[in-house]
N, C-alpha and C positions, 0 to 999 in steps of 0.2 A: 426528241424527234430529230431526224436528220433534214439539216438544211441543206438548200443548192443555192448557190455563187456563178453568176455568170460574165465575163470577161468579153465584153464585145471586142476589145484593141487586142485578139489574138490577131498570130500575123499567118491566116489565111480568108485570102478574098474571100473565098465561097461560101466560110461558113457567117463570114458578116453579110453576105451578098444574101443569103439565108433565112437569117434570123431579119432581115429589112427588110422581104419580103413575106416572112410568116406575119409579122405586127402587120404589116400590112392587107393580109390576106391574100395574097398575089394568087390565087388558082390556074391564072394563065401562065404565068410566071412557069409554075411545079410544075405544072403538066408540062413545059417546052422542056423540061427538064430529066424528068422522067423517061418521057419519048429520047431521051440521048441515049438510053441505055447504059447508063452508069451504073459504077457498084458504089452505093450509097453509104457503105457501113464502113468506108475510107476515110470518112469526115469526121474529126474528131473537133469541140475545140480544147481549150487549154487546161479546161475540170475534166475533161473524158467523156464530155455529155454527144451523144450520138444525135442525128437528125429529130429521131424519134423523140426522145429526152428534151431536145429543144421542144419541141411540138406539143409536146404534153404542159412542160410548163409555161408555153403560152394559152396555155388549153384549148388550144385550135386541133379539133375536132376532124375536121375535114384533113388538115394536110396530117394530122394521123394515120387515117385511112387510106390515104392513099398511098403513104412511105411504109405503112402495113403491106396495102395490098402488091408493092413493089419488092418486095422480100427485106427489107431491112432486118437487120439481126435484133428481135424484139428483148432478148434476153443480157442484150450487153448490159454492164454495169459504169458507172462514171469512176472517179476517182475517190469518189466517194463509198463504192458500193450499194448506187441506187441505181435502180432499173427502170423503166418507164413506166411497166404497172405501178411498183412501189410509191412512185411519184405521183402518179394517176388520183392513188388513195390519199396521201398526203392531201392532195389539191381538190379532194371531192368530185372528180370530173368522170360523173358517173357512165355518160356513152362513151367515153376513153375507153374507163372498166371493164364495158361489157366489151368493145373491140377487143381489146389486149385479152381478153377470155375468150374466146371465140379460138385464138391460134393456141395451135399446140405445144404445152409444153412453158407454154405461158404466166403458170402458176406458181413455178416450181423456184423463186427467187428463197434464196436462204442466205440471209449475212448473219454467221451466226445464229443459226438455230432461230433466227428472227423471218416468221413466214407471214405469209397474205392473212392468215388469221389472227396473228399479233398485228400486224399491221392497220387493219379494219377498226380493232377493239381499241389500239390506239386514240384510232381517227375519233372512232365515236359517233360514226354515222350509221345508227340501227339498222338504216336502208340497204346498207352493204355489208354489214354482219348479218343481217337474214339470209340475204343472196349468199354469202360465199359459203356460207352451212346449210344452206338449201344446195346448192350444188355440189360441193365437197364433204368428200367423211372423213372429218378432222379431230381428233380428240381436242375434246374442248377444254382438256388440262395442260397440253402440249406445252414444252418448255422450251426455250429458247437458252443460249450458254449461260446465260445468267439467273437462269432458273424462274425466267418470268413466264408467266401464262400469260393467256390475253387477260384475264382478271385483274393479274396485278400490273400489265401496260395501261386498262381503262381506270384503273385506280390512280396509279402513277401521274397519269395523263388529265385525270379531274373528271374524267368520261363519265358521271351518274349515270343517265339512263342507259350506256352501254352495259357499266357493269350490271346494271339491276336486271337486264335481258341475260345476259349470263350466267348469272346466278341463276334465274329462271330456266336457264336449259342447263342446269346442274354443274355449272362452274364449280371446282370448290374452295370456298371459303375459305378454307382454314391451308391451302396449297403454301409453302414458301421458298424463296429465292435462294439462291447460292449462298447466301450471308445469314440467313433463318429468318428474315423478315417477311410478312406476310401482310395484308391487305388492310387489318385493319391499324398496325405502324405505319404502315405509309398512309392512311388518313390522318391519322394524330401527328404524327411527326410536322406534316403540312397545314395542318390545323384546319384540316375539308371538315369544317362539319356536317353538311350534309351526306358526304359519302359516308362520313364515319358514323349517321346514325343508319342511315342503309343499311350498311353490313350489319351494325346492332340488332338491326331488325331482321336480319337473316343468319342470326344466330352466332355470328363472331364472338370467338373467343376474350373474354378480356383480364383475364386473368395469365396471360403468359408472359415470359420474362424473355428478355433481348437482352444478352451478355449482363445479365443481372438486373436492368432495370425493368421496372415494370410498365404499363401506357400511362399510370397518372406522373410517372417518374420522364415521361418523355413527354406529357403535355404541359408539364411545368416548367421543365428545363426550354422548351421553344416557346412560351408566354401563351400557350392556348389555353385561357382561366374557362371558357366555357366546357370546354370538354375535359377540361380537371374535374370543376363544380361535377361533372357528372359521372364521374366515374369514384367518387368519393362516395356520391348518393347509395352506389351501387354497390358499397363496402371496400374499394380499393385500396389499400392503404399505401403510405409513402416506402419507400426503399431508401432512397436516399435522405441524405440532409436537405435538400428544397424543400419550401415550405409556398403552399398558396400566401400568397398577399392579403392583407386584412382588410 
């Protein structure tokens, strides 16, 4: 997931002057502000994070809406290639959300093939994966430059009950990444057992090989003996010289 990094000792007053009245909640403050008629989207600080960006990750609400309602360029990105929505979902700040959905156009963040759909499935918040597929028609297989679906971001990510809603609205399963890895390696690799009996239970493959090894050949080699024991049960047999411990 992408993190933000904030630098209060940039050297402009205004955007310290800013952020000491966002903590603050200064609404008189904004509003004397606003009424200048300024062009807002001048203010950068030293990550590239716009007014907006600040606002969001204090998750102040209010001075959102109003540097929304002010025209602020909702779609900028920091130095990082995060937008305010993007950050919105990161931070769970669900009336942010729906603001930054409501403008137009607002949807449309792509860093690398990485959209508001992969984004959600990350999160892991079902409440905002119903929403954004209730309102959007997204393939729900959609891949990002690295060939991740939101399946294999809420796998990635430990997200269980995401993935298990998605799967449910016919995620697939068996989808893999740029590298030929697919959903149910990255639960063995990490040694998720629960994810990794999930997918089990919705029919994942366990019989495929990753540049020759197989999953009991990858749950040995990263010390996950539960999910060895259980893939041995199920006929697995070793590829390699690793051997389960006695």
């Amino acid at each position: 997931m992408i993190t933000i990094i904030f630098q209060k000792d940039v050297n402009m007053t205004f955007i310290n002057k800013f952020i000491e009245q966002l903590e603050a909640n200064n609404q008189i403050w904004l509003e004397s502000i606003l009424n200048q008629d300024i062009n807002l989207n001048q203010y950068l600080d030293s990550n590239g994070n716009n007014l907006l960006i600040l606002s969001v990750y204090y998750k102040n609400y209010w001075f959102s809406k109003k540097i929304v309602n002010a025209g602020i360029n909702i779609t900028h990105t920091n130095n990082q290639g995060l937008c305010a929505l993007e950050l919105a979902i990161q931070l769970n700040c669900l009336r942010i959300i729906k603001l930054l959905l409501k403008e137009k156009n607002s949807i449309f963040f792509d860093r690398d093939g990485f959209n508001i759909l992969h984004a959600v499935a990350a999160n892991g918040n079902i409440k905002l994966i119903k929403m954004i597929m209730t309102l959007f028609d997204f393939d729900i297989n959609i891949r990002d430059k690295n060939g991740f679906t939101p399946l294999l971001w809420a796998v990635q990510e430990k997200r269980c009950n995401a993935a298990e809603y998605l799967l449910l609205k016919g995620a697939d399963i068996n989808s893999i990444d740029s590298e030929g890895f697919d959903a149910i390696y990255i639960s063995v690799s990490q040694g998720n057992k629960n994810m990794f009996y999930l997918l089990v239970s919705y029919g994942a493959k366990l019989t495929n090989l990753y540049d020759g090894e197989n999953l009991l050949d990858i749950a040995i080699a990263w010390n996950h003996y539960d999910i060895a024991l259980y893939l041995v049960k199920k006929g697995i047999e070793l590829r390699t010289d690793l051997k389960l411990p006695v």
